[in-house]
C-alpha positions, 0 to 999 in steps of 0.5 A: 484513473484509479480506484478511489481513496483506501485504507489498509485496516487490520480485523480480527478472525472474529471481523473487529477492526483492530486498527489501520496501517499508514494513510488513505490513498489511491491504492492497488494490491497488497503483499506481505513480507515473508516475516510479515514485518512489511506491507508493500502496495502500489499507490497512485501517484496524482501529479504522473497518473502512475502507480508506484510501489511503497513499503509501510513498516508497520512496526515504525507505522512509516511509509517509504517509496520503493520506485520512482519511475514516470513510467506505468508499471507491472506490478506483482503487487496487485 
């Protein structure tokens, strides 16, 4: 299950990587916030097989779970 390790990576419109936001991690799906403060994906959780959603604060460069559920969600982030 899974689609691998990634890294969310800022470019440029010239396509210069100009820097990343949090960890590489089993993640799917990736929204911003309407202020564009906030990035939200799902990570797979290893130990549950499950993906969650997280919230990177990309100011604070801090990564904050959103859900907790053991269940398998439906995401609109994806």
């Amino acid at each position: 299950m899974g689609t691998g390790q990634a890294l969310l990576t800022w470019f440029d419109r010239a396509g210069q990587r100009l820097g990343t936001v949090g960890e590489a991690a089993d993640l799917v799906g990736v929204a911003f916030s309407p202020d564009r403060h906030t990035v939200a994906n799902n990570i797979l959780d290893p130990v549950s097989h499950t993906y969650d959603l997280w919230l990177y604060d990309i100011a604070k460069a801090r990564r904050t779970r959103f859900t907790f559920d053991a269940a398998r969600l439906n995401s609109a982030v994806a």
